[in-house]
C-alpha positions in Angstrom: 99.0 -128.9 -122.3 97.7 -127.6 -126.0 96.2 -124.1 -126.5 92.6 -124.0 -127.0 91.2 -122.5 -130.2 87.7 -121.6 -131.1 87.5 -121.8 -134.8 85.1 -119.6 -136.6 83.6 -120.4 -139.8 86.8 -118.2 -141.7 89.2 -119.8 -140.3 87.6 -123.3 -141.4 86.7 -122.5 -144.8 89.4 -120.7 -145.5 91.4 -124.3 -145.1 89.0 -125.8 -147.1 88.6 -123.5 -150.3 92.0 -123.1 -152.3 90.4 -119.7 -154.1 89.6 -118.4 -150.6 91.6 -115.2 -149.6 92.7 -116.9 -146.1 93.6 -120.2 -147.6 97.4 -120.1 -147.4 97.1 -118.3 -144.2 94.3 -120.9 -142.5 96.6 -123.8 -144.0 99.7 -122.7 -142.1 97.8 -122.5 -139.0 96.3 -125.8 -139.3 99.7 -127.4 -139.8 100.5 -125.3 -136.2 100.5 -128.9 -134.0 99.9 -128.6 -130.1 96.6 -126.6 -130.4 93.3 -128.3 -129.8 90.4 -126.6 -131.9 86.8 -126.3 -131.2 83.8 -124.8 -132.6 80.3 -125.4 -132.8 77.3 -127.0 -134.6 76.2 -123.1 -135.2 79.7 -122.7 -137.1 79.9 -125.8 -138.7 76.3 -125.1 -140.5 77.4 -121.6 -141.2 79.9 -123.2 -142.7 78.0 -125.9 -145.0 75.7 -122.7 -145.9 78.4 -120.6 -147.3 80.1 -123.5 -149.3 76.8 -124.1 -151.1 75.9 -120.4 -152.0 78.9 -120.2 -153.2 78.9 -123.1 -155.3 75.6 -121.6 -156.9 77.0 -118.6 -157.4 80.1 -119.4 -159.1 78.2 -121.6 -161.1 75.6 -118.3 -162.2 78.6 -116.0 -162.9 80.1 -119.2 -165.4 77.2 -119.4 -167.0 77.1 -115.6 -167.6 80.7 -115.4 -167.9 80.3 -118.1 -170.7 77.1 -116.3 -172.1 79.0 -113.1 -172.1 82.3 -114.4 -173.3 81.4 -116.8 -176.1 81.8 -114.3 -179.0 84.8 -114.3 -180.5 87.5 -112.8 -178.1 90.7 -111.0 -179.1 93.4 -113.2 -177.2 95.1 -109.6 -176.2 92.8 -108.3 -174.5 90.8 -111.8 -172.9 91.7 -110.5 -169.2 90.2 -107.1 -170.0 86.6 -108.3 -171.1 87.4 -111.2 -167.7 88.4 -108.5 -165.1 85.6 -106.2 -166.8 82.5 -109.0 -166.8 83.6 -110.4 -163.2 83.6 -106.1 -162.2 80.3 -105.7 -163.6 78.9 -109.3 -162.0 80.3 -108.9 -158.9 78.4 -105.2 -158.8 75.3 -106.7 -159.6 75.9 -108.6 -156.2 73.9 -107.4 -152.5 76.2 -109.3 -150.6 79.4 -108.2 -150.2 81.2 -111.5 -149.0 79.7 -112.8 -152.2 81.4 -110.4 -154.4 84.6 -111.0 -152.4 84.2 -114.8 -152.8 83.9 -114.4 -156.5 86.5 -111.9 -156.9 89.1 -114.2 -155.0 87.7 -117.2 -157.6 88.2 -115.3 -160.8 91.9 -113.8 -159.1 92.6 -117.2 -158.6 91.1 -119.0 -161.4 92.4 -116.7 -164.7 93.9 -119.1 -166.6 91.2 -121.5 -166.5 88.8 -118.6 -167.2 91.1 -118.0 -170.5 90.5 -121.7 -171.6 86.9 -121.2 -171.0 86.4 -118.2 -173.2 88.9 -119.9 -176.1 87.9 -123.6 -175.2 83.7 -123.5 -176.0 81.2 -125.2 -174.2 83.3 -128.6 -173.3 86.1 -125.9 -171.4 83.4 -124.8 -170.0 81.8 -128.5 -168.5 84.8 -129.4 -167.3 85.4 -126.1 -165.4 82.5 -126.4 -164.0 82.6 -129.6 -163.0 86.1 -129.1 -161.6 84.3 -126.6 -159.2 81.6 -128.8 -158.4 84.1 -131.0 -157.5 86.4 -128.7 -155.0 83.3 -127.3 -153.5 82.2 -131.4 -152.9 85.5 -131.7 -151.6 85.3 -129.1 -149.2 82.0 -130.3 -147.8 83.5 -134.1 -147.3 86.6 -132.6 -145.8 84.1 -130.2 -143.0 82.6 -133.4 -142.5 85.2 -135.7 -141.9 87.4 -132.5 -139.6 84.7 -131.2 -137.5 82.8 -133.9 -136.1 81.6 -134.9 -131.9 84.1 -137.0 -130.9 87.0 -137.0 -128.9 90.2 -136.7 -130.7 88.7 -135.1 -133.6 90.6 -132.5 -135.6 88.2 -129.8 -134.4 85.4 -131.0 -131.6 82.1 -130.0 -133.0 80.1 -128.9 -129.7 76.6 -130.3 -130.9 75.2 -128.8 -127.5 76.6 -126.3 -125.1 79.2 -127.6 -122.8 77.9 -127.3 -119.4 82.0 -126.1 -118.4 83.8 -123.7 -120.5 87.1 -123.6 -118.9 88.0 -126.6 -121.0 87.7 -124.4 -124.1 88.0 -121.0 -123.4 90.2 -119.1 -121.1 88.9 -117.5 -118.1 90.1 -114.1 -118.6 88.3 -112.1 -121.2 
């Protein structure tokens, strides 16, 4: 009999998102076979939510990273003026997953950055549209995982189960 998991939104979009600080971690534990995963319609808009702030936001701090940027950089010291815009950005930030989620982008995005800030507005468009893209991606993917049905990847509770052994264990 598989082990039942209830999957918070972390653990999903940290399989989704490759810039994600979980995403190796999450991808290892989604390859883990004999586990049946669950979560709920609560989670699974949590999740849509978060991917779509962040796709705003990433897409603010390139604008403003291309704003800031597009002067003539020194090619020594590019990763200074990145780590020291993305400090200064992520600072301006309330919310502190936010700053995280653009901290892990720009860690995990550098070299693309780099092209940006040498490459001019087209390095820029197609940055930007790669994200687009990913974060697309990563909505499809949510949808196509985490859905009602039987023999889904994860089951999507859309309404409270009326028995919880099924899911949960007994002993807390």
């Amino acid at each position: 009999m598989p082990e039942n998991h209830f999957l918070d939104a972390n653990v999903i979009i940290g399989s989704l998102v490759p810039w994600d600080a979980q995403y190796e971690k999450s991808v290892r534990y989604y390859n883990t076979t004999g586990i049946a995963r669950h979560t709920s319609r609560r989670v699974y808009t949590e999740c849509t939510g978060v991917f779509e702030r962040s796709r705003r936001e990433i897409g603010k701090y390139l604008k403003g990273f291309y704003k800031h940027l597009n002067n003539p950089v020194d090619p020594l010291h590019v990763d200074y003026h990145i780590h020291r815009f993305t400090t200064q950005y992520a600072n301006s930030l309330e919310n502190e997953k936010m700053r995280k989620i653009i901290q892990n982008f720009v860690h995990t995005h550098m070299e693309e950055l780099r092209r940006v800030a040498f490459g001019g507005e087209q390095s820029l468009g197609e940055f930007q549209k790669s994200i687009r893209e990913a974060v697309q991606f990563a909505l499809d993917e949510l949808a196509r995982r985490c859905i009602d049905s039987v023999g889904a990847e994860i089951f999507r509770y859309d309404c409270c189960p009326q028995d919880h052994t099924s899911c949960c264990s007994t002993q807390f």
